[in-house]
C-alpha positions in Angstrom: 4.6 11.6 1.1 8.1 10.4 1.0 7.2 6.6 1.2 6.6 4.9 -2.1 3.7 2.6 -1.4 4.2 -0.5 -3.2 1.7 -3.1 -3.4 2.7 -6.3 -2.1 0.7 -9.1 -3.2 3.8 -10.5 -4.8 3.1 -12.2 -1.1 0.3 -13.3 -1.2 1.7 -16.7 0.0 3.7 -15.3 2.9 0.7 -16.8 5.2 1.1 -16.4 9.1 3.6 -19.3 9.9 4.4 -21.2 12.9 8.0 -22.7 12.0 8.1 -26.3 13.6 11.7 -26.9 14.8 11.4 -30.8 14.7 14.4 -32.5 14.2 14.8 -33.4 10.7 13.0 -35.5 9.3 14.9 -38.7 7.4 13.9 -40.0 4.0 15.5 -42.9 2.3 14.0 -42.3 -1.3 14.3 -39.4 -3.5 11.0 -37.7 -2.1 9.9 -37.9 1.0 6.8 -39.8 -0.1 6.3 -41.6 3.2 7.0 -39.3 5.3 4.3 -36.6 3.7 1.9 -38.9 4.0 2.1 -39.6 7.8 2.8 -35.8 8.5 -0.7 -35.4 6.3 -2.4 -37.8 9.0 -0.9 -36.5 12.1 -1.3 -32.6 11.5 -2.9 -31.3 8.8 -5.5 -29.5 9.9 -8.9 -31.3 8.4 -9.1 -35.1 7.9 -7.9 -36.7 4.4 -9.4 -39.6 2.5 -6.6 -42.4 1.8 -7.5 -42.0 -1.6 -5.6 -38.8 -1.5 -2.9 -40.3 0.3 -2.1 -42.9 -1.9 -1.1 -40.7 -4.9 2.3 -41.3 -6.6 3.9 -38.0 -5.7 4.3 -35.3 -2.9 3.2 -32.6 -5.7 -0.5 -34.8 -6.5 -1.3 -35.2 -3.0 -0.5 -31.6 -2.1 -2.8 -30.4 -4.7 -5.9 -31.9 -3.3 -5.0 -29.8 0.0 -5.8 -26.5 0.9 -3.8 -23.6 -1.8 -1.7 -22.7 1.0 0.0 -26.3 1.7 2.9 -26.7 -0.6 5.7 -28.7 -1.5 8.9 -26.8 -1.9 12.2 -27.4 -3.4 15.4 -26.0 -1.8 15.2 -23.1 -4.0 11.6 -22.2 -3.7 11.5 -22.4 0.3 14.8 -20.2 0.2 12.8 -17.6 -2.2 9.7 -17.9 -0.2 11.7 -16.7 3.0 13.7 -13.7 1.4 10.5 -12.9 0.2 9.2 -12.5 3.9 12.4 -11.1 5.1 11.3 -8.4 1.8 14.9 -9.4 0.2 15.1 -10.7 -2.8 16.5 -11.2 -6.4 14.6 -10.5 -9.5 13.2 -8.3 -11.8 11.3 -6.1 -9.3 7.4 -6.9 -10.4 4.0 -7.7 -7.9 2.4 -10.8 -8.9 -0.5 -12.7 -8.4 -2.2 -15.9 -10.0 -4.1 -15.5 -13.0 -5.9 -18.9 -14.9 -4.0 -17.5 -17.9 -0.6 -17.4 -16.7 1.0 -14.9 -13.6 0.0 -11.2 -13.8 1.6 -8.2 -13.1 -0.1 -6.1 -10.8 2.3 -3.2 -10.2 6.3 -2.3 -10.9 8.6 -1.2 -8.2 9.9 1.8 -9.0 13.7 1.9 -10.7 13.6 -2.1 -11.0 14.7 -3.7 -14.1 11.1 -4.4 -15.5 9.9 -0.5 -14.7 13.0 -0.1 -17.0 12.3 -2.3 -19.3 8.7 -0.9 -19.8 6.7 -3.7 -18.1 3.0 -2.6 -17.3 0.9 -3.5 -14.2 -2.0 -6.0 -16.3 0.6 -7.7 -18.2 0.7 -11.4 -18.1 3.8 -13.4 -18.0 2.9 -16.8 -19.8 7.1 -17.8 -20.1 10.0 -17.7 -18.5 12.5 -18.7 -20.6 10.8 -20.0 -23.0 8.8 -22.6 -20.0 5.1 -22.1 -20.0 4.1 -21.1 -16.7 0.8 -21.1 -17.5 -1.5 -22.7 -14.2 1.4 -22.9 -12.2 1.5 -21.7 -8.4 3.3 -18.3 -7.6 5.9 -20.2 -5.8 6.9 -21.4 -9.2 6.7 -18.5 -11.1 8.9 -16.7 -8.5 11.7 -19.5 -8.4 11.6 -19.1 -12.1 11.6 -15.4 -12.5 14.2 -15.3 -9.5 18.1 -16.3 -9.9 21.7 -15.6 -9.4 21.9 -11.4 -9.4 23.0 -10.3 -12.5 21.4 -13.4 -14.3 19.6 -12.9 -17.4 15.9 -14.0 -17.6 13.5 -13.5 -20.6 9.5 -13.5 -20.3 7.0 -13.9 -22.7 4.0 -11.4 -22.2 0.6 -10.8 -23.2 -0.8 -7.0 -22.9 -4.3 -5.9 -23.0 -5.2 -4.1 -26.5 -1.8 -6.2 -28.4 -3.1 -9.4 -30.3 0.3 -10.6 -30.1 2.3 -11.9 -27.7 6.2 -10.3 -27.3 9.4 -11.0 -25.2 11.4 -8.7 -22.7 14.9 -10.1 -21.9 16.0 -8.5 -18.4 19.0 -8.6 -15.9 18.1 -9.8 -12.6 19.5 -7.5 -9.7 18.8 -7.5 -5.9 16.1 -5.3 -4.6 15.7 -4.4 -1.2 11.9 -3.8 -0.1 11.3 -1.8 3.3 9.7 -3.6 6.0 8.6 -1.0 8.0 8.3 2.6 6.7 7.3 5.9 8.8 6.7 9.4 9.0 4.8 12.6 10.4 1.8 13.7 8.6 0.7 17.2 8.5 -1.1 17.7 11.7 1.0 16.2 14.0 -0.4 12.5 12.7 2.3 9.4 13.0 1.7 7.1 9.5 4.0 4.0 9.9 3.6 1.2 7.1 4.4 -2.7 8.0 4.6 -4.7 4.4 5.6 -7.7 6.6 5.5 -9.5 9.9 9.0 -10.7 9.7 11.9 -11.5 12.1 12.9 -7.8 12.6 9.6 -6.4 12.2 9.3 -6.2 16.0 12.9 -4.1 16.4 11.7 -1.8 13.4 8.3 -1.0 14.6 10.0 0.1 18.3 12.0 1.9 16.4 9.6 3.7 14.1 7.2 4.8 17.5 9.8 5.5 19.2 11.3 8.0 16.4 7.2 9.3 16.2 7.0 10.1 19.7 4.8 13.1 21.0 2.3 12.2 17.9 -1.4 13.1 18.5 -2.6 10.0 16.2 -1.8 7.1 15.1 -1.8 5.4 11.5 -0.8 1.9 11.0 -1.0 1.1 7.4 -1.6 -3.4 6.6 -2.9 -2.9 3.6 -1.4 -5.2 0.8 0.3 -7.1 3.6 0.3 -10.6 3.1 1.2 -11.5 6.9 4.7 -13.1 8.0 5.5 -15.4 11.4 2.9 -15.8 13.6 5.3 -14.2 16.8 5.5 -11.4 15.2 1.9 -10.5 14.6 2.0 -11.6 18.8 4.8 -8.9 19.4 3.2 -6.1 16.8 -0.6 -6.7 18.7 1.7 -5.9 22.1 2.2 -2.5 20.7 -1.3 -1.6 21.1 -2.4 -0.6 24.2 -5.2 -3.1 26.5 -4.1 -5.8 24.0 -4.3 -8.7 25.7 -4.4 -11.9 23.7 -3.7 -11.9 20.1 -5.4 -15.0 18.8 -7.0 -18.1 19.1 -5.9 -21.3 17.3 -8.1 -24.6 16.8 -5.7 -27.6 15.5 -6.9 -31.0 14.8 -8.4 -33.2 17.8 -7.7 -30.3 19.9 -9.3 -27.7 22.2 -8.8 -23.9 21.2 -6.5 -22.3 22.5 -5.8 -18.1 22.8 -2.5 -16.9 23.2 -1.3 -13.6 24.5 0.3 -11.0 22.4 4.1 -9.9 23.4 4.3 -7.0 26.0 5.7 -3.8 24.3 7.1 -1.2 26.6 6.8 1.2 23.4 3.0 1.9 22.3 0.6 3.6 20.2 -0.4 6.1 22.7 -3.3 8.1 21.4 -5.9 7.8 18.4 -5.0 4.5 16.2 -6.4 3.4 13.4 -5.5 0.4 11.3 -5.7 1.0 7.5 -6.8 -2.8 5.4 -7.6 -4.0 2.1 -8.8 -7.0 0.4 -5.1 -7.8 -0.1 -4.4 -7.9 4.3 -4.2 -11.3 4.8 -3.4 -13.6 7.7 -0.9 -12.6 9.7 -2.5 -8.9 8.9 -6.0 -10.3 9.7 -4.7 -11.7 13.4 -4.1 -7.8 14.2 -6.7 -6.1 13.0 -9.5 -9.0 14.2 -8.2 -8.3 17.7 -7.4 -4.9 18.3 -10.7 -4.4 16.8 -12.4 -6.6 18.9 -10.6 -4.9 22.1 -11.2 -1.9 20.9 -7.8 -0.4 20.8 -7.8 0.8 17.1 -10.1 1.6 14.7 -10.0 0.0 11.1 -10.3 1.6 7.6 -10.8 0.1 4.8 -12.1 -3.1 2.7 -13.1 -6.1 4.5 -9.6 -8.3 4.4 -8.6 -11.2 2.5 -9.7 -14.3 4.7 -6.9 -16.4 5.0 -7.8 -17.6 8.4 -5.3 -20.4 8.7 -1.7 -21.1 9.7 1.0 -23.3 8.5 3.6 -25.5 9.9 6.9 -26.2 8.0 8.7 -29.4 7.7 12.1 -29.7 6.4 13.3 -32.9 4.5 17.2 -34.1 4.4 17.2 -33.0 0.5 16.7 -29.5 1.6 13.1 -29.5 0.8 10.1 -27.9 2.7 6.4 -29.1 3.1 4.3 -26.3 4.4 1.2 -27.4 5.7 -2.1 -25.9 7.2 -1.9 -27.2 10.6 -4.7 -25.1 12.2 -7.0 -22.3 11.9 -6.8 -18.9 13.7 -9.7 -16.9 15.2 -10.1 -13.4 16.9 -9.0 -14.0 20.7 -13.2 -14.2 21.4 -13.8 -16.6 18.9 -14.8 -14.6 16.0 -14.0 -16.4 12.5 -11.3 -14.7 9.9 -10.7 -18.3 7.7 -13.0 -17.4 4.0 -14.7 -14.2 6.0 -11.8 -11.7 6.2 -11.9 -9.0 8.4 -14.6 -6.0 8.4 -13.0 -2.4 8.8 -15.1 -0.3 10.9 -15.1 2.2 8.5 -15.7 1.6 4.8 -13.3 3.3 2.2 -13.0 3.6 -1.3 -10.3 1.2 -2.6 -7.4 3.8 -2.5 -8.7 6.3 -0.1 -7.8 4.1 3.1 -5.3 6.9 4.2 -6.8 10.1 3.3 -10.1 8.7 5.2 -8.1 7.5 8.3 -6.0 11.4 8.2 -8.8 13.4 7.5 -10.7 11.9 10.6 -8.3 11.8 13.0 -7.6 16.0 11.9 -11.2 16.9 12.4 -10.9 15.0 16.4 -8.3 17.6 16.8 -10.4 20.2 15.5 -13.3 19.7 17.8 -14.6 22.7 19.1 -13.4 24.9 15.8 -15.9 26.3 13.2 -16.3 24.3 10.1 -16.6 27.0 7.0 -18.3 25.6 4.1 -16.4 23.5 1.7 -14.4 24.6 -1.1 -14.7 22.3 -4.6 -12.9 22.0 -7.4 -10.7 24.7 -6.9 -7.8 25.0 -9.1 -3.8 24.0 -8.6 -3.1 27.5 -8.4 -5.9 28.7 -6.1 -5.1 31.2 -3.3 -7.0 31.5 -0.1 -8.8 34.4 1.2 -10.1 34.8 4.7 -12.0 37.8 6.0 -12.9 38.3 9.3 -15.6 40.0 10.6 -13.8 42.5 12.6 -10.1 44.1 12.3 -7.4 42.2 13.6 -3.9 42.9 14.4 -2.2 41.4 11.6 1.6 42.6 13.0 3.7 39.5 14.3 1.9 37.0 12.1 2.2 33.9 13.8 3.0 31.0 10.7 1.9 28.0 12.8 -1.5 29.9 12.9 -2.0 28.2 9.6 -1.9 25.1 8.3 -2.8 23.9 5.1 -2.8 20.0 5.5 -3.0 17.7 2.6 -4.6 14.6 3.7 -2.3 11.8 3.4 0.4 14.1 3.4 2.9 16.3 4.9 2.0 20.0 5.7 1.8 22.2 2.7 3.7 25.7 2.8 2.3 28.4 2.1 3.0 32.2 3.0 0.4 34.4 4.7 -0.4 38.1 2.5 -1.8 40.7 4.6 -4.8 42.2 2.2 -6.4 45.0 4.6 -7.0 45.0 8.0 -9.5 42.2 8.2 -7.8 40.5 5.7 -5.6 37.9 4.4 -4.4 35.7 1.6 -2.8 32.0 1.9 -0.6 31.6 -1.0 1.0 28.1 -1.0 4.5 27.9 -2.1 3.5 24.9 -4.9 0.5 24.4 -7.0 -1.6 21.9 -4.9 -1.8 18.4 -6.4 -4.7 17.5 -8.9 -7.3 15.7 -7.5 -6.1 15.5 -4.0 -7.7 16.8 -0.8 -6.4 19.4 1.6 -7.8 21.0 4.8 -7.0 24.4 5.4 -7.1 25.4 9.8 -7.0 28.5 10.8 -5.8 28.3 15.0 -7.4 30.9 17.2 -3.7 32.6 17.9 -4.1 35.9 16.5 -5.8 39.2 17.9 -8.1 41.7 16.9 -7.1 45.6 17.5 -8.6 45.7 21.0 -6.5 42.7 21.9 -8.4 40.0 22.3 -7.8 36.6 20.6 -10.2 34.5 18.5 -12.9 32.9 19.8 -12.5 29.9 17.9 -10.6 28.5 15.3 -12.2 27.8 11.6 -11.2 25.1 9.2 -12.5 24.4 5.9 -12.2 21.3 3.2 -10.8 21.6 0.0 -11.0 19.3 -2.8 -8.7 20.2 -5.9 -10.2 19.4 -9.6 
């Protein structure tokens, strides 16, 4: 597969987000103390004991909310956008919370820290030379982030080194794709959304539309953190008999549902929905409904179970408060908030993909003869098939066979003729260790007397 799959917890805190265009809101004092408070009162989302409101600063009442209401300089709201919008300036790591400082939990590829020999486990206790030990990622980021071409140094700890060391790197800007696509073997459309941001609607028209004439559908949220709430409405219009995306419940209010964005494009076909522990809000408001109207499958890990959404408030000091303002359900009323979402299919952690491929191959291949499986076989293994009569082997037909790898594109290979009932699949490459494949045989070709196949065959392979 062409797509480098890059785990995005790094945003984790890009909840679903309903921005709040209220005029500004005015503050005298250095921080908007004040005016916190009575936004706390009027909208946040569960009732808060004036013993909590009375605290000294925006940061100490903020940390007796929930983890996803913050307080936000200039500088950290502006990172925590880019980082929807999947732009931003750095080192090029995934992060995530950790009691002893922030971890690594993968390296984009090419990036100054996969240069610079940083390790997914490693945990970054400075930046430069400030302990950033039990601080939120927010912080970490706006640290780790600066001017492009900025120098940063961290101070790491690594599993199996008693001591502690220092990596000093240049911070560039890296580009992560928002939506990424392409044609598995078999004629099955895989597109990836690592974001619901603002374009996320354009690029996903885009991506079916350049998929067209697919015969299944893969739509891959895992390790997606979620994005603005319209556009998990607009991306839930892209599934057909989609309805309603969601249901909110604010404070002193009724629910409400409210309908997802008609799409003229759509998933027409078999659709699945690939999650993980890491899908979270935005993520979770898809999957929860097209799984309760039926109009995808999902496959996977139950989700993360961030259930909530959050308004944003700008101050005149260029500040942001982002607060839980309500909670978000399936459009029938079923509960995502500390529950996540259940696939309907349980995966391996990993094996989201090659599940989701492999089953929507064998729906196509209803009808053909399953032969039994092959295991183990070696990189280098060639394919014999005998049939139990003589064909005619003349005007071999290549798009008779397919050798699939699941998860991936179509393998080549080049059909030997042995004997007259007789043949060998050689693929072009050894196959790849450990990986699955599924080899089809299609009922195209003829035996002596002329007559086709009566069925096709397929078989599983699983490489050691």
């Amino acid at each position: 597969m062409n797509i480098v799959r890059i785990n995005l917890k790094l945003y984790m805190f890009l909840v679903a987000m309903l921005f709040v265009f209220l005029p500004q809101v005015t503050s005298a004092s250095a921080e908007p103390l004040d005016e916190v408070r009575q936004l706390i009162r009027d909208y946040y989302v569960d009732e808060v004991p004036e013993s909590v409101l009375s605290k000294g600063s925006v940061k100490e009442i903020t940390q007796y909310l929930d983890p996803h209401s913050v307080y936000m300089s200039a500088k950290e709201y502006q990172g925590f956008v880019d980082g929807i919008e999947q732009r931003i300036v750095g080192i090029g790591v995934v992060l995530e919370e950790d009691l002893k400082g922030i971890k690594v939990i993968s390296v984009i590829p090419s990036g100054p820290a996969d240069r610079a020999e940083i390790q997914s486990g490693d945990l970054i206790t400075h930046v430069n030379g400030k302990s950033i030990v039990g601080k939120s990622i927010q912080t970490a980021i706006s640290l780790i982030s600066g001017e492009e071409k900025t120098m940063v140094t961290l101070t790491i700890k690594r599993i199996g080194q008693a001591a502690p060391f220092t990596k000093k790197l240049t911070r560039e800007e890296i580009m992560l794709p928002n939506v990424e696509y392409e044609m598995l073997g078999g004629n099955i459309a895989y597109i990836r959304l690592n974001s619901f941001a603002l374009e996320s609607t354009k690029e996903m028209d885009k991506a079916i539309r350049s998929l067209s004439g697919a015969d299944g559908w893969i739509v891959d949220l895992r390790d997606n953190g979620g994005g603005y709430i319209t556009a998990a409405q607009d991306i839930a219009g892209f599934f057909p008999g989609v309805g309603n995306a969601f249901q909110l419940r604010e404070k002193n209010s009724k629910p409400k549902t409210y309908p997802s964005t008609f799409q003229s494009s759509k998933f027409n076909g078999l659709t699945h929905v690939l999650i993980n522990e890491y899908s979270a809000s935005a993520s979770e408001m898809v999957s929860a409904t097209v799984k309760e109207q039926k109009a995808a499958t999902l496959y996977g890990q139950t989700s993360y179970g961030k259930g909530t959404m959050q308004a944003m408030y700008g101050f005149d000091d260029g500040s942001v408060l982002k607060m839980t303002t309500a909670r978000f359900y399936s459009p029938g009323g079923e509960p995502v908030d500390q529950v996540g979402v259940k696939p309907n299919v349980l995966t391996k952690v990993g094996k989201e993909l090659e599940g989701s491929h492999r089953d929507q191959l064998l729906m196509k291949l209803k009808g053909y003869k399953k032969l039994p499986e092959l295991v183990n076989v070696p990189i280098t293994k060639k394919f014999t098939v005998e049939m139990n009569t003589k064909m005619n082997w003349k005007n071999i037909d290549k798009a008779a066979v397919q050798l699939i790898q699941l998860g991936e594109q179509e393998t080549e290979a080049v059909i030997e003729v042995v004997n007259d009932k007789t043949i060998t699949i050689v693929p072009k490459n050894p196959l790849m260790a450990g990986s699955r494949y599924i080899l089809v045989i299609h009922p195209y070709y003829k035996n002596v007397q002329n007559k086709p196949m009566k069925q096709g065959i397929y078989v599983e392979v699983s490489v050691k």
